[in-house]
C-alpha angles and dihedrals in degrees: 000000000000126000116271086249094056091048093045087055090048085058102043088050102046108030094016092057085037086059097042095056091049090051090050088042091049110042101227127121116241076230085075097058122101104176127046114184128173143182136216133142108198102027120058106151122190101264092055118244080247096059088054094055092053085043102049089045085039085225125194119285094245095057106116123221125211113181107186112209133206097354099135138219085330099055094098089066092046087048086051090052095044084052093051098057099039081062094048092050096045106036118206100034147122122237125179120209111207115185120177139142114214111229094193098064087036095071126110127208098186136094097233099123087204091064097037102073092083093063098067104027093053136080154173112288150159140174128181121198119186104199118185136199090190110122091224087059101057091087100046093039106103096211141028114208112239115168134016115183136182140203114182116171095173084129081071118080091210097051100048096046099050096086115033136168091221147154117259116217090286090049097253119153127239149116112293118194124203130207089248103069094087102060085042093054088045092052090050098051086051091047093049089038093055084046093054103039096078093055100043108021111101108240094253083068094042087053094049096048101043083047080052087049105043096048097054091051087059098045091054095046084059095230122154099288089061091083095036105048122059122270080229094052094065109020096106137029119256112250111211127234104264094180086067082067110041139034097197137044125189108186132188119267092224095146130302091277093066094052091048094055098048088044093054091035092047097031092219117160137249090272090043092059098029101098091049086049090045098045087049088049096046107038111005117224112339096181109215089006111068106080085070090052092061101045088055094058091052090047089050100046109005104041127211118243113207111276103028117130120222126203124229111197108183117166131157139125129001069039114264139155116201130193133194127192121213128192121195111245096190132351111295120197119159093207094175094050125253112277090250099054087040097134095010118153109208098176092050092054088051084054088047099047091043089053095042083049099050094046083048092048093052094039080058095051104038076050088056103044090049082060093047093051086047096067121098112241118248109238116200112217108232 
């Protein structure tokens, strides 16, 4: 772990900057602002990162600071939400959204493999959102937001335990993560999935899954349609479009293998992924933050027309996983590039993905035909 001077500078060079450029893009004085809330899992100083942002903009004495601790990967979607009903409740106000995960205090010096993985999957970040309650806003904003919602399976011990801020052997600190972080992760999409569907599925895909629904129940109650309808037919329960609802996705760059999952469990195509595998290429994983990331990559090549929807799917330790819905509020087109994707290559990641890919396909296949040649061969006695 690094000093607390070293981690304060992390964070004034990467979220304080970060601030200082939205204020300057959006017109409007720190001055203005009446809620500061930040996020950080793995750094939380005494003053509050909060505090130092209402310190370094000297900010006015009412403005009130929230700094949100040891939340996780998801904790930029729970400081969204914060943020949202702090403007509900108060009409007319600011509030900044600072998410950031500090790199200096996130390394580990142990041997534990386990533990190792962070240090060389993470990396250095920082997003800033302004959301406003004020009338004479509601035209220049870019999103609205429509939906927040939250999965949190800290009841369950697994689920809980998978992901831990905890002491090796040697009683080095550091992230361990368990095995069974990957079938957690899969039960809560499918919990905050089956939260979201209702508010954002068109009515033909509510229809299909409670059919779906409906049917299997039957069959396992072993009532009269279990010997009429095909095993097939009800063996597993239907997963609804989700792309019918949504334009955008911005998922969590959790690791390749993530990506890879949601792409496969959702179907959704190569366009459809390619901000959350840009986002992993370019900049590794950069925890809370990551969502914006990705956003900012849509806004940069894809562009976003008035009235889309984008998807922020947000999930990490406790374990939660976290959604936002945003709704576009006017065409939004970043034709000079975000300051993040300035330079970016997109046709020369896809080269390099489809080669890594390749060389990983046929390390799997020369792998399974040495095993193969391993067995012993079953001889039959005449």
């Amino acid at each position: 772990m690094a000093g607390t001077a070293l981690a304060r500078s992390e964070f004034s060079r990467t979220c304080i900057t970060t601030a200082e450029a939205l204020f300057n893009k959006t017109g409007i004085r720190p001055q203005e602002v009446n809620f500061v809330i930040t996020n950080c899992s793995l750094f939380n100083p005494v003053p509050s990162l909060s505090a130092a942002v209402i310190n370094h903009f000297k900010m006015g004495h009412r403005t009130r600071g929230f700094a949100l601790g040891g939340m996780g990967c998801s904790a930029g979607v729970i400081a969204l939400g914060l943020a949202q009903d702090l403007l509900q409740a108060h009409p007319g106000s600011l509030a900044l959204v600072i998410s950031h995960e500090n790199i200096c205090n996130a390394t580990y010096t142990g041997c534990d493999p386990s533990m190792l993985i962070s240090n060389v999957l993470f990396r250095c970040n920082g997003a800033a959102v302004l959301l406003s309650s004020k009338r004479h806003h509601a035209r220049s904003a870019k999103y609205c937001i429509q939906h927040i919602v939250c999965t949190h399976m800290a009841a369950d011990d697994e689920a809980y335990g998978c992901v831990q801020l905890t002491e090796d052997d040697a009683r080095i600190t550091g992230i361990k993560l368990k095995q069974e972080l990957v079938p957690v992760a899969e039960r809560a999409l499918r919990q905050n999935m089956q939260d979201l569907g209702p508010l954002v599925l068109p009515a033909i895909e509510k229809l299909k899954f409670a059919a779906s629904y409906v049917l299997r129940r039957l069959v396992k109650s072993g009532g009269v349609l279990a010997g009429v309808l095909p095993g097939g037919l009800v063996e597993r329960q239907y997963i609804p479009d989700f792309k019918k609802a949504f334009d955008f996705f911005c998922i969590h760059t959790g690791g390749r293998g993530v990506i890879d999952a949601l792409e496969k469990h959702m179907r959704l195509s190569r366009k459809q992924v390619e901000p959350s595998r840009a986002a992993l290429y370019r900049f590794g994983n950069v925890s809370s933050t990551s969502v914006w990331y990705d956003l900012a990559f849509i806004e940069a090549f894809q562009g976003v027309a008035a009235g889309q929807r984008v998807w922020q799917l947000a999930f990490g330790s406790g374990f939660k996983f976290n959604s936002s819905v945003l709704v576009a509020n006017r065409h939004i087109a970043d034709a000079a590039g975000h300051p993040a994707w300035r330079g970016f290559d997109r046709q020369a990641m896809w080269q390099a993905l489809d080669t890594l890919e390749a060389a990983a396909a046929a390390a799997r296949a020369a792998k399974a035909a040495r095993l193969k040649q391993q067995q012993p061969s079953s001889c039959v006695a005449q």
